[in-house]
One Martini backbone bead per residue (centre of mass of N, CA, C, O) as a GRO file, in nm:
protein
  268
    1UNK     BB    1  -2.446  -0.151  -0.744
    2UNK     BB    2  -2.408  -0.338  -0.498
    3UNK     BB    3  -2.418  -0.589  -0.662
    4UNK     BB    4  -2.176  -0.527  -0.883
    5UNK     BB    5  -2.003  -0.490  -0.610
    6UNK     BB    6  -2.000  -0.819  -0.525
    7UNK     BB    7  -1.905  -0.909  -0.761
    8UNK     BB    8  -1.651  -0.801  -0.806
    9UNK     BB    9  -1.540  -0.885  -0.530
   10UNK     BB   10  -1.548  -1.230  -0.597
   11UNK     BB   11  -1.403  -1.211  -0.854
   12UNK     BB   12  -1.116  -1.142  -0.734
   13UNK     BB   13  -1.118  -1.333  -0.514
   14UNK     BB   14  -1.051  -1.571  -0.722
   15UNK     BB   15  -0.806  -1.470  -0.863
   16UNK     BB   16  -0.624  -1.467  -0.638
   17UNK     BB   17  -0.704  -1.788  -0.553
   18UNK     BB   18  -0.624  -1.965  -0.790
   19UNK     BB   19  -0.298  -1.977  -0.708
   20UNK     BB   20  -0.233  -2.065  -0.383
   21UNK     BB   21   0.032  -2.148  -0.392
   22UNK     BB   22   0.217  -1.956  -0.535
   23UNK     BB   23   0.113  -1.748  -0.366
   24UNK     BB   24   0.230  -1.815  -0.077
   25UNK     BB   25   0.516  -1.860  -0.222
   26UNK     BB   26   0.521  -1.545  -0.250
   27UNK     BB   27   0.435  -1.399  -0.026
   28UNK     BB   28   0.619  -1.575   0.219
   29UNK     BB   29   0.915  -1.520   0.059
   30UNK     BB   30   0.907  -1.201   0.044
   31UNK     BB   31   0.867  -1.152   0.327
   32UNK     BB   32   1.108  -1.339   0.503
   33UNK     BB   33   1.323  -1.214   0.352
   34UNK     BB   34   1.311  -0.914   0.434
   35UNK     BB   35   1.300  -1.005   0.752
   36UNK     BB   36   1.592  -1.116   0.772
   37UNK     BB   37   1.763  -0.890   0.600
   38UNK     BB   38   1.702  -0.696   0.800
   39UNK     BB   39   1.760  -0.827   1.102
   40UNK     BB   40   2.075  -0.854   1.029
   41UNK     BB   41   2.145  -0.546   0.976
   42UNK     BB   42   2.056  -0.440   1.178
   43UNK     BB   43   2.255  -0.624   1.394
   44UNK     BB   44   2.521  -0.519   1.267
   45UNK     BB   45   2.461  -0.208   1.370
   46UNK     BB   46   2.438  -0.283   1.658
   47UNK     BB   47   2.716  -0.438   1.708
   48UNK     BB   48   2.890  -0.206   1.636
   49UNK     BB   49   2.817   0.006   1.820
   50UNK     BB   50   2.705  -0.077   2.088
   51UNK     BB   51   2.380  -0.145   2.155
   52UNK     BB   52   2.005  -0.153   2.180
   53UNK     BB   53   1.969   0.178   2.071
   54UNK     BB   54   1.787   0.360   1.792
   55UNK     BB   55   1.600   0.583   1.764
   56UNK     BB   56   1.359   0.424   1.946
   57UNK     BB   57   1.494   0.152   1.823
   58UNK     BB   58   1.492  -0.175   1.862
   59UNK     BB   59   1.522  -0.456   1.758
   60UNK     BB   60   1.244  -0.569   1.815
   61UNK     BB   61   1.115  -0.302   1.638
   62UNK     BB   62   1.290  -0.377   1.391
   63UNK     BB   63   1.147  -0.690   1.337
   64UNK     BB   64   0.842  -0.588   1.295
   65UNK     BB   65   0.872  -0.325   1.070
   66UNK     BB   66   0.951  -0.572   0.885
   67UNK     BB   67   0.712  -0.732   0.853
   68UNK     BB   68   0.514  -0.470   0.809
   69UNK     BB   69   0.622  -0.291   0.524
   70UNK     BB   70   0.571  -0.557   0.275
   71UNK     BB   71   0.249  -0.597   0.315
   72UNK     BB   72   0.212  -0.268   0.299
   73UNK     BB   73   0.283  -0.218   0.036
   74UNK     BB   74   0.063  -0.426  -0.088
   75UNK     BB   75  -0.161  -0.292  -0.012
   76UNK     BB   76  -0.115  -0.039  -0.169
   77UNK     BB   77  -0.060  -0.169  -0.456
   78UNK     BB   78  -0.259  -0.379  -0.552
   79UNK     BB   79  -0.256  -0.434  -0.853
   80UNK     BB   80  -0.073  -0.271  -0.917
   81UNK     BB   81   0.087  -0.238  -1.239
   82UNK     BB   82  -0.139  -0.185  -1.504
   83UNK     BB   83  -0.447  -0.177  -1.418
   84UNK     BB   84  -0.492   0.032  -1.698
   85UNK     BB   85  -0.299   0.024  -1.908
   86UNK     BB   86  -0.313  -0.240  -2.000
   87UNK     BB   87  -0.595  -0.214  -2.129
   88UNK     BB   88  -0.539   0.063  -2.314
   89UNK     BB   89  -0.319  -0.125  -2.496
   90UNK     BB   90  -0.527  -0.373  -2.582
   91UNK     BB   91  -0.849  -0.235  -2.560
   92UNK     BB   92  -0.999  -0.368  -2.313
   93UNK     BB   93  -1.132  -0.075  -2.215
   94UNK     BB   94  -1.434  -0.064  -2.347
   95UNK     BB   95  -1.595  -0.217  -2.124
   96UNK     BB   96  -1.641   0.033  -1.944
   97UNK     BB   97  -1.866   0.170  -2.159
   98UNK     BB   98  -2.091  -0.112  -2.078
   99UNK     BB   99  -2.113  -0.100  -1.809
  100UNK     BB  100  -2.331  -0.064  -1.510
  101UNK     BB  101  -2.046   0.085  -1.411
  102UNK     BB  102  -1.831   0.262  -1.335
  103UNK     BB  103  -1.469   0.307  -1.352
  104UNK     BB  104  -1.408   0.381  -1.115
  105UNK     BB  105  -1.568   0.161  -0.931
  106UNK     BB  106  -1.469  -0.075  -1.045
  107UNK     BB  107  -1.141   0.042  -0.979
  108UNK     BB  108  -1.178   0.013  -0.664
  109UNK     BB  109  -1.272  -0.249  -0.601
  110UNK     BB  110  -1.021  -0.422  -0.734
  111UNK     BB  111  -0.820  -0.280  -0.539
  112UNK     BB  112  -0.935  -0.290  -0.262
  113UNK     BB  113  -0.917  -0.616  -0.257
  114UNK     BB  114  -0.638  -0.683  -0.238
  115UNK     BB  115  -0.594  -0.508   0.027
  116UNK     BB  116  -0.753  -0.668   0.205
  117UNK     BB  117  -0.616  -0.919   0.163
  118UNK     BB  118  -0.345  -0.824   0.268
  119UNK     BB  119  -0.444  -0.708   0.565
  120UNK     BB  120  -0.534  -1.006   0.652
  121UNK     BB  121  -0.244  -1.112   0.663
  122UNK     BB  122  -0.116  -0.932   0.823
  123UNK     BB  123  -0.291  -1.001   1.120
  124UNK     BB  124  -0.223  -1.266   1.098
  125UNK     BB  125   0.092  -1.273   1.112
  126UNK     BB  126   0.085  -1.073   1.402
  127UNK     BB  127  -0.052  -1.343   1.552
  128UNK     BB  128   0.223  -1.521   1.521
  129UNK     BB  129   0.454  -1.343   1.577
  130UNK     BB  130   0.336  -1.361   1.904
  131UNK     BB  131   0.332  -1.629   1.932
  132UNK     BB  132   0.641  -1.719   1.850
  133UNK     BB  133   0.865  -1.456   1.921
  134UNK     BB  134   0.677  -1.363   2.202
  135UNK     BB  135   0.520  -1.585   2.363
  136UNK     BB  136   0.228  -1.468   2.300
  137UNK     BB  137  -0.097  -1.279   2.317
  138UNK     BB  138  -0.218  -1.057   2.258
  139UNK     BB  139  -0.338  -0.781   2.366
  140UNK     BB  140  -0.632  -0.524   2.316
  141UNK     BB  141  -0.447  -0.295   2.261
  142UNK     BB  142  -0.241  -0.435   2.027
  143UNK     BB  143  -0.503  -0.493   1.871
  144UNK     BB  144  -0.596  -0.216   1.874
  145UNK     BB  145  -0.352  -0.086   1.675
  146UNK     BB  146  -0.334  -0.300   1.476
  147UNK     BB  147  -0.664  -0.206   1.378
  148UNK     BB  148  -0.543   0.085   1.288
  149UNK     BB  149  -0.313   0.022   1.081
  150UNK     BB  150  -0.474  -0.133   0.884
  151UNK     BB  151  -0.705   0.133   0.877
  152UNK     BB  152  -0.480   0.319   0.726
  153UNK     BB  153  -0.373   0.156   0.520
  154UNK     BB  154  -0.647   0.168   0.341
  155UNK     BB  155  -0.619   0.470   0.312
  156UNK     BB  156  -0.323   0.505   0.174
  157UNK     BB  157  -0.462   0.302  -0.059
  158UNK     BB  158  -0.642   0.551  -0.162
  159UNK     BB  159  -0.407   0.759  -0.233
  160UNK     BB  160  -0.250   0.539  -0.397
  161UNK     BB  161  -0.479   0.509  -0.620
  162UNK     BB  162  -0.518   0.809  -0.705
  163UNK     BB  163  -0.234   0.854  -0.811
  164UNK     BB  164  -0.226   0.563  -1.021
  165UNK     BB  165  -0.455   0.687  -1.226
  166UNK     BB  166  -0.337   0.955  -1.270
  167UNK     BB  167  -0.104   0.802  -1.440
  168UNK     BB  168  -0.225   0.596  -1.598
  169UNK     BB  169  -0.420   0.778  -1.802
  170UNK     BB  170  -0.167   0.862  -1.974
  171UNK     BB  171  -0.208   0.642  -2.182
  172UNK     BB  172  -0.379   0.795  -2.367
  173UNK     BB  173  -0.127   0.927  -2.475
  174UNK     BB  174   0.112   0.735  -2.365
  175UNK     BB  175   0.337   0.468  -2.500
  176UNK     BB  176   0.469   0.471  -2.154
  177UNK     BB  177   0.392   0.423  -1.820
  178UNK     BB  178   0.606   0.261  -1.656
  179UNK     BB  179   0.837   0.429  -1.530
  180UNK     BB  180   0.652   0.609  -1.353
  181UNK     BB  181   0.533   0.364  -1.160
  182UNK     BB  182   0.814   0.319  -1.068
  183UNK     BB  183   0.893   0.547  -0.954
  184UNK     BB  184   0.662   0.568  -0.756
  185UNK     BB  185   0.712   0.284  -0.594
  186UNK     BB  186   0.972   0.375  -0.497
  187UNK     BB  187   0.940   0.642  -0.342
  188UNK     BB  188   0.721   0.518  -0.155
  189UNK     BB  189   0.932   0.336  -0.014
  190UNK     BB  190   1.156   0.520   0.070
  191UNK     BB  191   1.001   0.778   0.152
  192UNK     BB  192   0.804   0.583   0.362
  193UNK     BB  193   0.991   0.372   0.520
  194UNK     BB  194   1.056   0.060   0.380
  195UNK     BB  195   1.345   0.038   0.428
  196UNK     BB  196   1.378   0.308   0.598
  197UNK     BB  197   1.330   0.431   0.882
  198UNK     BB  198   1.283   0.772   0.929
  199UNK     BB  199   1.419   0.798   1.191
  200UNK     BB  200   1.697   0.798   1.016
  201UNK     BB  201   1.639   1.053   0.916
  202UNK     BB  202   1.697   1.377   0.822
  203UNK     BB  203   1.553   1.636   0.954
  204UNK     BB  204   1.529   1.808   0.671
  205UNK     BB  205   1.386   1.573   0.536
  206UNK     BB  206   1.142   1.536   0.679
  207UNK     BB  207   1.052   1.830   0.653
  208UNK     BB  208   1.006   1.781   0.334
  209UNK     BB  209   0.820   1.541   0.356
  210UNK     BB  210   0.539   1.636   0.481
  211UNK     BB  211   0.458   1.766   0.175
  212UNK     BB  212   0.425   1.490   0.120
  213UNK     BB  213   0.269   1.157   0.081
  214UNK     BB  214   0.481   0.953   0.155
  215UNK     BB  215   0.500   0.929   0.494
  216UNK     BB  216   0.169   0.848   0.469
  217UNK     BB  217   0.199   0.504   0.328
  218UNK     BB  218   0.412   0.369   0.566
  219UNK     BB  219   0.520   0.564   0.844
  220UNK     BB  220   0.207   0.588   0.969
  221UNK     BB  221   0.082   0.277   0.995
  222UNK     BB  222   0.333   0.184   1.150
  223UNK     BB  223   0.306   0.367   1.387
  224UNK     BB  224  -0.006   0.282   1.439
  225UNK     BB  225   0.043   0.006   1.489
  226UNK     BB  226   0.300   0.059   1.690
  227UNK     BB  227   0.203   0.274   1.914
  228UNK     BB  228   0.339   0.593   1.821
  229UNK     BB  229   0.032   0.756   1.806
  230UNK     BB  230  -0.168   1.022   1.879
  231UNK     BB  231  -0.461   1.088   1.823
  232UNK     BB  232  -0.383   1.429   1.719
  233UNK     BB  233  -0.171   1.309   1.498
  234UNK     BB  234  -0.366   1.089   1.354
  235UNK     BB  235  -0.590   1.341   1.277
  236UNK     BB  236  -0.390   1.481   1.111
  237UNK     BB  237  -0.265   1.278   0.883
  238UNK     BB  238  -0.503   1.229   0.787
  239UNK     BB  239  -0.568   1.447   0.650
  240UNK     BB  240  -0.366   1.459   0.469
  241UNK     BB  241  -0.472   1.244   0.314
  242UNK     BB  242  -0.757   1.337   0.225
  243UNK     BB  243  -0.640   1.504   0.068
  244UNK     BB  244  -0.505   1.406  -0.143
  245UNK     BB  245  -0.714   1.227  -0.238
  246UNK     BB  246  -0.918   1.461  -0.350
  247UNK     BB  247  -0.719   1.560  -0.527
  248UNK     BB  248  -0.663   1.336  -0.715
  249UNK     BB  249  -0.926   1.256  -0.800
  250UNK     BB  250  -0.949   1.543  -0.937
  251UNK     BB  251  -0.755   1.492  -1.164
  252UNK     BB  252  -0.842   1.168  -1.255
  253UNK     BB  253  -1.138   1.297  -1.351
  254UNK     BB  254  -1.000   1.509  -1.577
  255UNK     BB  255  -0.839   1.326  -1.745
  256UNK     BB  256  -1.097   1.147  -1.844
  257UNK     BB  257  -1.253   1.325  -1.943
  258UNK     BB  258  -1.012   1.414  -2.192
  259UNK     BB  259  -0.897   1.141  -2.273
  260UNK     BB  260  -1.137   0.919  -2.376
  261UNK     BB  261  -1.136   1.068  -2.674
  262UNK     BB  262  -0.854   0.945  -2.733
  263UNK     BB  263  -0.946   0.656  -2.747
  264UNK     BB  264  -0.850   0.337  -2.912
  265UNK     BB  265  -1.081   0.034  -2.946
  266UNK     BB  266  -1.112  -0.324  -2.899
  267UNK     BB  267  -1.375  -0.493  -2.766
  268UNK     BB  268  -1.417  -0.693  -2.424
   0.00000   0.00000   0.00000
């Protein structure tokens, strides 16, 4: 097991890296684009208002916040969509059959093996962005919010990949999940607080969010990473995320289940 799961960890990181120029300028261009977009819109509201601070967030505050939720949503989203269902219609599904691994351990590492790698680019991104334009190296406190950001995106990465398992293998019966998986994708980014920062949403709105996945995939790492939550709110938090995990988990080991018989594929 542990053999085979250090392969699949390698084989995976070869194939992010064959294409390093298209990744990096795929990575980086969509990455400041995004933060570039954001902190101008973010600019002309706050000149516009005639103020310095917004709901407890500052230019400088929401331009840190979009660094990091375009690289966290990559976290988040693993492998993208179709990391099953593309597999389960072209039939070469069947490979998982006969692997020495379950089907589930095998697509868990493929899946935060991305992850892990967009983490890593995340910490040194926060780390250039501090000495460019903070012109300072972070103290000890900042970057131990920001690997406890990174650890949390993680954790909520495997919630994300939870529900999306739970999607995708509706494949099996399903002759297109595509839609699900974009609908789903979406609300993850806007309820989770990737496109506009949670704190600016209405207060019945947050708390009918509370009861949902969603703001604890992007507005809660993001918050733990820029040092805005305290122990006792984090152990709370991450709580309602384990939940949610072991739900799904065990929704889409049903799904596999029942559904596994429904499969019909050629070829590995």
């Amino acid at each position: 097991m542990r053999t085979w799961g250090r392969f699949v960890l390698a084989m995976e990181l070869r194939k992010i890296l064959a294409y390093r120029s298209d990744f990096w300028i795929t990575f980086l261009g969509q990455t400041f684009i995004q933060l570039f977009l954001g902190r101008a819109l973010w600019q002309s509201v706050f000149e516009a208002q005639n103020v310095t601070e917004m709901n407890g967030m500052s230019l400088d505050t929401i331009t840190l916040y979009y660094l990091i939720a375009p690289i966290g949503t990559r976290i988040l989203a693993g492998e993208n969509i179709g990391f099953i269902s593309r597999e389960i219609y072209e039939g070469t599904f069947s490979r998982y059959l006969i692997y020495p691994l379950s089907f589930f351990n095998y697509k868990t590492i493929t899946y935060l093996t991305y992850s892990l790698f967009y983490a890593s680019q995340l910490f040194i991104l926060f780390i250039l962005y501090s000495l460019i334009y903070l012109g300072h190296f972070p103290d000890l406190a900042t970057i131990g919010c920001a690997l406890a950001g990174i650890i949390t995106f993680l954790l909520a990465s495997v919630a994300c990949m939870s529900i999306s398992m739970s999607i995708e293998l509706l494949a099996l019966w399903a002759d297109n999940i595509w839609s699900l998986m974009v609908s789903f994708r979406f609300f993850m980014s806007f309820l989770g607080g990737a496109f506009i920062p949670l704190v600016f949403f209405p207060e019945w709105a947050k708390k009918i969010l509370e009861y949902t996945p969603f703001p604890y995939f992007v507005n809660f790492p993001i918050q733990t990473f820029m040092g805005n939550i305290s122990i006792h709110d984090w152990i709370r938090q991450a709580s309602v995320l384990l939940l949610w995990i072991l739900v799904c988990a065990m929704i889409s080991k049903l799904i596999w289940k029942k559904g596994q018989y429904e499969y019909t594929g050629v070829g590995i």
